[in-house]
C-alpha positions in Angstrom: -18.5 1.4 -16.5 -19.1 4.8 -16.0 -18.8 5.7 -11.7 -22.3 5.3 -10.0 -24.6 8.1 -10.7 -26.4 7.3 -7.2 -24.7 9.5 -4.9 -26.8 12.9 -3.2 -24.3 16.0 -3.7 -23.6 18.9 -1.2 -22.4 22.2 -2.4 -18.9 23.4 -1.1 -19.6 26.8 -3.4 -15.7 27.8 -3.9 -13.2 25.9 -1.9 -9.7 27.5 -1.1 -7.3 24.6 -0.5 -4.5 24.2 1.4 -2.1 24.7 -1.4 -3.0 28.0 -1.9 -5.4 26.9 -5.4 -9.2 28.5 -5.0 -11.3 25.1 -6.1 -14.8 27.0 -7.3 -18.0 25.8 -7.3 -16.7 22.5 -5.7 -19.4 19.5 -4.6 -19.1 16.4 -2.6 -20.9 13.2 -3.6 -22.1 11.5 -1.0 -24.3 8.6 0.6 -26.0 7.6 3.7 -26.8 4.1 5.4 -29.3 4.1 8.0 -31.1 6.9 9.5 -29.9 9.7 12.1 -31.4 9.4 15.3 -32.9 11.8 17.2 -30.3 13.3 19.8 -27.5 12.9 16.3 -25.3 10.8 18.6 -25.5 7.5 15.8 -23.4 9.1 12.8 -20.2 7.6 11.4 -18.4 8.9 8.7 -16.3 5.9 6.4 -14.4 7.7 3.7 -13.7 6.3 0.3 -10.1 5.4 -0.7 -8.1 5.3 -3.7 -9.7 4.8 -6.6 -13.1 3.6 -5.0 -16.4 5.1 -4.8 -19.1 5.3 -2.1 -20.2 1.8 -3.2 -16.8 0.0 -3.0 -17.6 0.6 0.5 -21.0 -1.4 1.1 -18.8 -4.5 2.1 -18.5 -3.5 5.8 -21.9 -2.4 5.8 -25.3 -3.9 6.7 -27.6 -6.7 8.7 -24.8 -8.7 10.4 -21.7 -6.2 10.5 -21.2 -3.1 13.5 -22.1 -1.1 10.8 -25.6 -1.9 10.6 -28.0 0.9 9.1 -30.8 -0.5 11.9 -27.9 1.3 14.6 -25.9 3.4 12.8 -26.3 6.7 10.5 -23.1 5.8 8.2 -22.1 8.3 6.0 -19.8 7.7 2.7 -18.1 10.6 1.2 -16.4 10.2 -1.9 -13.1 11.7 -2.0 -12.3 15.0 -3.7 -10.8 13.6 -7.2 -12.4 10.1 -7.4 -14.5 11.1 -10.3 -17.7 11.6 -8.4 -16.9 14.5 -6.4 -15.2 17.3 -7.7 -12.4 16.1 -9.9 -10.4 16.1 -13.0 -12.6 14.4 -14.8 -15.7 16.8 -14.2 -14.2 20.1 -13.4 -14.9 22.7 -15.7 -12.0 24.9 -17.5 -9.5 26.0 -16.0 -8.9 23.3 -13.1 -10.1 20.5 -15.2 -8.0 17.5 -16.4 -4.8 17.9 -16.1 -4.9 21.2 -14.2 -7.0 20.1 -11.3 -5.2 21.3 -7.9 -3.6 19.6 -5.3 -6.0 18.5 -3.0 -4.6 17.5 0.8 -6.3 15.1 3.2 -6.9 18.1 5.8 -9.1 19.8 2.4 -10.8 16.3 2.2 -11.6 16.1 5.9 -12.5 19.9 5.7 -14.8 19.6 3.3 -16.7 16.5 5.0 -17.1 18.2 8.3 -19.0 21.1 6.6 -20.9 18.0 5.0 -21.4 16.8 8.2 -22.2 19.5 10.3 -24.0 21.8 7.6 -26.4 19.2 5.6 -26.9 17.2 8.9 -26.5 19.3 12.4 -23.9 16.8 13.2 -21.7 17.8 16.3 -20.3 14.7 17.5 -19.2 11.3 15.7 -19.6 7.7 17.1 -16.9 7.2 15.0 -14.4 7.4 11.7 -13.3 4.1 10.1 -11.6 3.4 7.1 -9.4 1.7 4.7 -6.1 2.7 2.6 -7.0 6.5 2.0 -10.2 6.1 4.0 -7.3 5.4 7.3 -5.4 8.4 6.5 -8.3 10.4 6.3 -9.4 8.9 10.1 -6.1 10.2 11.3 -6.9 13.5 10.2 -10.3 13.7 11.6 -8.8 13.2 14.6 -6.3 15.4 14.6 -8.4 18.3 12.6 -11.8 17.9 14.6 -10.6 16.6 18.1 -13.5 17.4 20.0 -15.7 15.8 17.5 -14.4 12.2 17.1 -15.4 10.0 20.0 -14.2 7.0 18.5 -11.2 6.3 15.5 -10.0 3.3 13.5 -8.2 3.6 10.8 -7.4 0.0 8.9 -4.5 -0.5 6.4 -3.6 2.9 6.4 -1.2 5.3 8.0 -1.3 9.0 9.5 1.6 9.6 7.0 3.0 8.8 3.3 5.9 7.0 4.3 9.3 7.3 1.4 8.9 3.4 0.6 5.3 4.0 0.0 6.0 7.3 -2.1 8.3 4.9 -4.4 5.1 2.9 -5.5 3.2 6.0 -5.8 5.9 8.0 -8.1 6.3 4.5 -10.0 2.4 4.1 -11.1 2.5 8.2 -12.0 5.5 7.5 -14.5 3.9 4.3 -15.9 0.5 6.6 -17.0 2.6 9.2 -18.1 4.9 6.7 -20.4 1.9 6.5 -22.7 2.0 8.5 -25.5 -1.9 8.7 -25.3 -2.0 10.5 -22.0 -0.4 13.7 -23.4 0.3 15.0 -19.9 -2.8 14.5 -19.4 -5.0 16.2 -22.1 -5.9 13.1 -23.4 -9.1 12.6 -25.5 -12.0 11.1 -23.1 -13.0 9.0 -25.8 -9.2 7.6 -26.6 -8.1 6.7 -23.0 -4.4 5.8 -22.2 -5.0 2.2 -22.0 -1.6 1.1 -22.2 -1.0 3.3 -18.8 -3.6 1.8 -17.4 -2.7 -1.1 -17.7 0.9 -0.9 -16.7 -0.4 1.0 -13.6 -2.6 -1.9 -12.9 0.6 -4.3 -13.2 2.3 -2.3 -10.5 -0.5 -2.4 -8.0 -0.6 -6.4 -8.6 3.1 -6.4 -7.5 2.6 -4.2 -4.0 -1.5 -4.9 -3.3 -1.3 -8.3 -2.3 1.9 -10.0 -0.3 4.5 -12.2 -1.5 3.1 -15.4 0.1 -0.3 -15.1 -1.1 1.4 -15.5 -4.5 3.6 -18.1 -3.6 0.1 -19.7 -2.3 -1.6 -19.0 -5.1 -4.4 -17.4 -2.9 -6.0 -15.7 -6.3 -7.5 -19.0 -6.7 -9.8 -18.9 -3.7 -10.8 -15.4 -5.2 -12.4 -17.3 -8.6 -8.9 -16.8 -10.8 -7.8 -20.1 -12.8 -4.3 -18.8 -13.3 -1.7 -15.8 -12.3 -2.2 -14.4 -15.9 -6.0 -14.7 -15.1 -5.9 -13.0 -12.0 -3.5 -10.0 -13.3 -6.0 -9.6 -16.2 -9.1 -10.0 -14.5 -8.9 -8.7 -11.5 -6.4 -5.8 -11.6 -6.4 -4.2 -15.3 -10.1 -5.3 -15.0 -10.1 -2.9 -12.4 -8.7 0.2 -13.4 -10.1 -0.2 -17.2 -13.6 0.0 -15.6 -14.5 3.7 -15.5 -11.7 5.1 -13.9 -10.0 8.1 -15.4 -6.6 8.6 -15.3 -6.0 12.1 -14.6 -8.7 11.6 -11.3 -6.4 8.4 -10.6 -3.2 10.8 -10.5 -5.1 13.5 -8.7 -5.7 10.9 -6.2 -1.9 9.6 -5.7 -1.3 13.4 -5.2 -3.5 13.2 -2.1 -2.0 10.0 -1.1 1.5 11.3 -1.9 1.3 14.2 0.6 0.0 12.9 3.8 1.4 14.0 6.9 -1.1 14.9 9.6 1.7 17.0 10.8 1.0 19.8 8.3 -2.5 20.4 10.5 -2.4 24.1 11.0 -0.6 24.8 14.1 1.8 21.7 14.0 4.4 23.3 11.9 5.1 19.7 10.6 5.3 17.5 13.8 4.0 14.8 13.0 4.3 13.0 16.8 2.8 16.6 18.0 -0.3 16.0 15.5 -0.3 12.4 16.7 -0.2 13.8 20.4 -3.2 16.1 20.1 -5.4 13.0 19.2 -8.1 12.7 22.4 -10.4 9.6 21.1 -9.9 6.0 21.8 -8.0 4.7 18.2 -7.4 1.8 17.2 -5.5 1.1 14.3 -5.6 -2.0 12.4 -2.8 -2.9 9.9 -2.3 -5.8 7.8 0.5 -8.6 8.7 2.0 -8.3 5.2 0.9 -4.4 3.7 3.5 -3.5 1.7 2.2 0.0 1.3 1.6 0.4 5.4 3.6 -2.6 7.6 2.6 -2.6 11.7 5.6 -1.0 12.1 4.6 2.3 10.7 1.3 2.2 13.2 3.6 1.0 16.2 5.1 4.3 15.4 2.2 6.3 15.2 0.3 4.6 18.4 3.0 5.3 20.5 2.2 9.5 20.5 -1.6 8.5 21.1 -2.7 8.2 24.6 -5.6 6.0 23.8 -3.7 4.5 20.9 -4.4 0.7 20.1 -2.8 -1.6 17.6 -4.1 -4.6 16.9 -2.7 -6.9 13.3 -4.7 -8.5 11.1 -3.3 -11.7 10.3 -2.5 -13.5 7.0 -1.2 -13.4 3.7 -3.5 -11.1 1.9 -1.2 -7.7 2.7 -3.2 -4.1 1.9 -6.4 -5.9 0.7 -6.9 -7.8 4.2 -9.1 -4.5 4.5 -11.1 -4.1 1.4 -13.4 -7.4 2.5 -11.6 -10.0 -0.1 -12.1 -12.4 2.5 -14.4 -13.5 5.4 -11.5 -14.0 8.0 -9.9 -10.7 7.5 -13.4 -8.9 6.9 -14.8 -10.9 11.0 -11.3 -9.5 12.5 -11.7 -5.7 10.9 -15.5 -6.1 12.1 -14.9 -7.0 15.5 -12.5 -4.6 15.6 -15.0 -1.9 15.1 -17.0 -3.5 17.6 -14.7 -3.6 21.0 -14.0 0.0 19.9 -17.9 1.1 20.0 -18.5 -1.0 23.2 -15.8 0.9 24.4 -16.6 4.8 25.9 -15.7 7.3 23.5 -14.3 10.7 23.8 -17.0 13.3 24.9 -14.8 16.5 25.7 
């Protein structure tokens, strides 16, 4: 399945990144939930993470959640490289494919404030949420646009790639670039890399959920009759459905190279970046995230003056926060909601 063709796009024109790489005639696909009010003062921005598009986000969305569209003006922006905006796999010569630049979080977050603040007249956020990716790019709202973010919280995430979390990423990269099909990446769009699909997908199933919701065979609750099933079905099933590989890779690029430290005028501190952040956060890591443990936000909250972090508990690691179950989905929910009853930053 081809990614959803539903998305408005908003013209970035040519995009200098902060690798140095000039990104031309660049675009940002995009949705909204909910209309904009009349003072602006309603608008949330809820980033996409890696590998999922605007509507892999609808699950925290809607009658019955904070994020209700009757309250809130909730903007999706699909990351730079997830095949929807700007990416590998619809760039023109010569960035396409395998030459597609690096792209940073602080060129994502760049790029959405001029969304933002161009196509809406946007000058203040109620707040930034999101998951995996979507958290990291939360930080660097925060950091980047300080006197624009009244509220954060960023949910399985971190404000940087930590090295454990770089081993998983440089393992999936060499498991698509094993297959001889991928050809470093000029492979035919017709003749995917299927094999290195399907290897990455194996990986992910290893590091996505935690050790004891194998052990309790919680892939059962999720409609999966056995762990062969479930490793089939729901991960290769995954990543075989539309996504491309070289977008995939440009992706773990992003990932790879977090650090809300390299914010212009940090110089690489990352506690200095983390120091500058004004808003209420509240960050909300899994119990058992393999990719981002509680520790690494204990870290991280302790340079935030309204820093908050608050575990969600149980066994289902990194996807407590993509709204696999009703439990972890009410505590990432309620979450949001303390934090907009709560006063936000207003300069």
């Amino acid at each position: 399945m081809p990614p959803p063709t539903n998305a408005e796009r908003f013209e970035l024109g040519d995009v200098v990144l902060q690798h140095g790489a000039t990104l031309r005639d660049a675009w940002l696909g995009y949705t909204t939930y909910g209309e904009l009010n009349a003072d602006r003062s309603n608008a949330v921005v809820y980033p996409t993470w890696f590998s999922g598009w605007h509507t892999d986000n609808e699950w925290l969305i809607g009658p019955g959640h904070t994020l209700d569209p009757e309250q809130y003006f909730v903007i999706v922006p699909n990351m730079l490289g997830n095949g929807i905006s700007s990416s590998p796999s619809n760039t023109p010569p010569p960035y396409d494919r395998a030459r597609f630049p690096g792209v940073t979080f602080l060129d994502q977050v760049d790029a959405q404030y001029r969304l933002v603040t161009e196509r809406f007249g946007i000058e203040s956020l109620a707040l930034v949420t999101g998951w995996s990716m979507g958290a990291a790019q939360t930080y660097q709202w925060a950091v980047r646009y300080p006197e624009m973010v009244q509220r954060a919280a960023p949910f399985c995430g971190s404000a940087v790639t930590a090295d454990h979390n770089k081993v998983f990423l440089y393992s999936l990269a060499e498991a698509m670039r094993a297959d001889a099909t991928f050809d470093g990446g000029w492979y035919d769009a017709d003749d995917l890399p299927v094999r290195g699909l399907r290897a990455f997908a194996r990986i992910y199933a290893g590091w996505g959920f935690s050790q004891a919701f194998y052990w309790q065979e919680r892939w059962r609750d999720m409609g999966y009759s056995s762990l062969q099933d479930f490793l089939v079905g729901f991960w290769e099933g995954f990543f075989l459905d539309g996504r491309d590989p070289n977008d995939l890779l440009a992706m773990l690029w992003t990932w790879e190279h977090g650090d809300v430290g390299n914010t212009p005028g940090f110089d690489g501190d990352t506690a200095a970046a983390l120091r500058s952040i004004r808003c209420p956060l509240l960050s909300m890591p899994a119990e058992k995230d393999l990719y981002f443990p509680p520790e690494d936000e204990a870290w991280s909250s302790q340079f935030i003056e309204h820093g908050e972090v608050r575990v969600i508990p149980g066994v289902y690691g990194h996807f407590a926060g993509n709204g696999e179950n009703a439990q972890d989905t009410a505590f990432v929910d309620a979450g949001l909601a303390d934090l907009l009853a709560r006063p936000g930053y207003t300069g």
